[in-house]
C-alpha positions as CSV (number, residue, x, y, z in Angstrom):
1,X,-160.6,-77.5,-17.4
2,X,-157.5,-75.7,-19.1
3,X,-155.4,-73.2,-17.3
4,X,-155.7,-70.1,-19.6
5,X,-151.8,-69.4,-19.3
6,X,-151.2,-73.6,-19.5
7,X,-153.1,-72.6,-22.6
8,X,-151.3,-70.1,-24.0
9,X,-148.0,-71.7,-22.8
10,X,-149.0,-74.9,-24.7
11,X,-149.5,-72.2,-28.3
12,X,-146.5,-70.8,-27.8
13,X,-144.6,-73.7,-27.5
14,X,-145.9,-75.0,-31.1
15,X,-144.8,-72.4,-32.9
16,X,-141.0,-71.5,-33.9
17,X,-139.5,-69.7,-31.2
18,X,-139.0,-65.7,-32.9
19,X,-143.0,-66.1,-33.5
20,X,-143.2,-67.3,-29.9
21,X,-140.9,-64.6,-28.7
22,X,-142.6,-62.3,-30.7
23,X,-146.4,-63.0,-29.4
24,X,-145.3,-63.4,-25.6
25,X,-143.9,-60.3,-25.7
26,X,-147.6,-59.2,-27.3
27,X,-149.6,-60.3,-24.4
28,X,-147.6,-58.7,-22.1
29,X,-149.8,-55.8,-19.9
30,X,-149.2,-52.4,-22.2
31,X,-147.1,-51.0,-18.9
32,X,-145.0,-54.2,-18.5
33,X,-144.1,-53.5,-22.0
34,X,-143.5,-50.1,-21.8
35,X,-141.7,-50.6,-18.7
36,X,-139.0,-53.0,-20.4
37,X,-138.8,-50.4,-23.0
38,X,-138.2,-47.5,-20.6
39,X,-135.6,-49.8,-18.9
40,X,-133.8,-50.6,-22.2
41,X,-133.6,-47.0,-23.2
42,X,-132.4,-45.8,-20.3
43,X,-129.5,-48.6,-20.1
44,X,-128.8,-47.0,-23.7
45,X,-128.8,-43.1,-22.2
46,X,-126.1,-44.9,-19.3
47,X,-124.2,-46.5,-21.8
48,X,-124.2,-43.5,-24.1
49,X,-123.4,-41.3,-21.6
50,X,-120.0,-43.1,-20.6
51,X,-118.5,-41.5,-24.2
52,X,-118.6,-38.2,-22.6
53,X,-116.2,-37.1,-19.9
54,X,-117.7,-34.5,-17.7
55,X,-118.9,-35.6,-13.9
56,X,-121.8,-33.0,-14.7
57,X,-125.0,-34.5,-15.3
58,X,-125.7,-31.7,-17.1
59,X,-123.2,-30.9,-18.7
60,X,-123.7,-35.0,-20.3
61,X,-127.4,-34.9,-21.0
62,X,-126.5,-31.6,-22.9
63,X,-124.1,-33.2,-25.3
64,X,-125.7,-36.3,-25.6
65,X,-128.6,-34.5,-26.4
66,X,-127.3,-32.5,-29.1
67,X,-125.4,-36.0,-31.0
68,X,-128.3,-38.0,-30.6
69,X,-130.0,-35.2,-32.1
70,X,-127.7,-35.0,-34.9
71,X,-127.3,-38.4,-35.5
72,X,-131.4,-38.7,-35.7
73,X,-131.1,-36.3,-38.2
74,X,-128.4,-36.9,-40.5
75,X,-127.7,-41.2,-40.0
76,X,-130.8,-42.6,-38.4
77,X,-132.6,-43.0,-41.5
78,X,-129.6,-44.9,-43.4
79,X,-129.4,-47.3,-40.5
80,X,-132.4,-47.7,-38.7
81,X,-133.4,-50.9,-40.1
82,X,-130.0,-52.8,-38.3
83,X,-130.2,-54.3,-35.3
84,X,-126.7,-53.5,-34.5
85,X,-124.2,-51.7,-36.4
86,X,-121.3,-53.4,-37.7
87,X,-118.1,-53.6,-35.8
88,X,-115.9,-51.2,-38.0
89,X,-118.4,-48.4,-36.8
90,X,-116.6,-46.1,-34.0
91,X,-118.2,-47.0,-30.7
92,X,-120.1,-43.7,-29.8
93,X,-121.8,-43.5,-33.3
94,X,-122.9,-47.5,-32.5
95,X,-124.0,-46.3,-29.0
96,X,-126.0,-43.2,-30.5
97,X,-127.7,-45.8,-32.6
98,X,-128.6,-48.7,-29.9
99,X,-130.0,-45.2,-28.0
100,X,-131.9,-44.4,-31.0
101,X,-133.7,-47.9,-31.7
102,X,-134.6,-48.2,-28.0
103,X,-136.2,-44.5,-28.4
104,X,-137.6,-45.8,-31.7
105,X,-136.2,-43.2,-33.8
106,X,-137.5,-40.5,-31.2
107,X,-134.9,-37.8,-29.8
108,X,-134.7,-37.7,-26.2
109,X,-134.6,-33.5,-24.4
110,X,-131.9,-32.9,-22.3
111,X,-134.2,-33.2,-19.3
112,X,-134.8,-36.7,-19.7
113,X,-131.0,-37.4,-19.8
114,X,-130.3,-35.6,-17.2
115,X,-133.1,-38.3,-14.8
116,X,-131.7,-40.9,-16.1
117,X,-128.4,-40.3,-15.3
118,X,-128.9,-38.8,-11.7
119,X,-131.0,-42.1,-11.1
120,X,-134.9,-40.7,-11.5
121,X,-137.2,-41.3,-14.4
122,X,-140.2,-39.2,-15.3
């Protein structure tokens, strides 16, 4: 008898590898997913976060918060279909928008930010 996962594995394997990529991902547990996702927005809120001088937290998750919060209003919906913006884009406006696609679209409170960046996650 067939291992399910051999199984699955053996699928998978048939089938160009974005489709692949695309199902495995799929049949991943819903928390494993939304745990990759966390992770990736989070990296995003770090990386985000480095555009902003202050040593405060707070003082960060507060302006981060309020351009993310403008750029989700005003530019999100222009460019929300790109992966990646292209190079010419200044850096912070290219980091607001890898933040945004790994929030899918969402705006993130100043709370949130202010987790991440002290190292917690709620």
């Amino acid at each position: 008898m067939v291992d399910e996962k051999d199984w699955v594995a053996a699928i998978l394997a048939k089938l160009p590898m974005e489709d692949a990529a695309f199902l495995a991902e799929r049949l991943q547990p819903a928390w494993r997913r939304r745990a990759r996702r966390l992770d990736g927005r989070d990296e995003a809120i770090r990386a985000a976060a480095a555009f902003f001088p202050d040593d405060r937290p707070s003082v960060v998750a507060r302006e981060l918060e309020r351009d993310l919060t403008r750029y989700l209003s005003a530019v999100w919906r222009h460019g929300q279909q790109l992966a990646e913006l292209p190079d010419d884009v200044p850096r912070l406006r290219a980091a607001l928008h890898r933040l945004a696609a790994a929030n899918e679209g969402r705006p993130i409170g100043r709370r949130q930010i202010f987790n991440v960046l002290s190292g917690n996650r709620s």
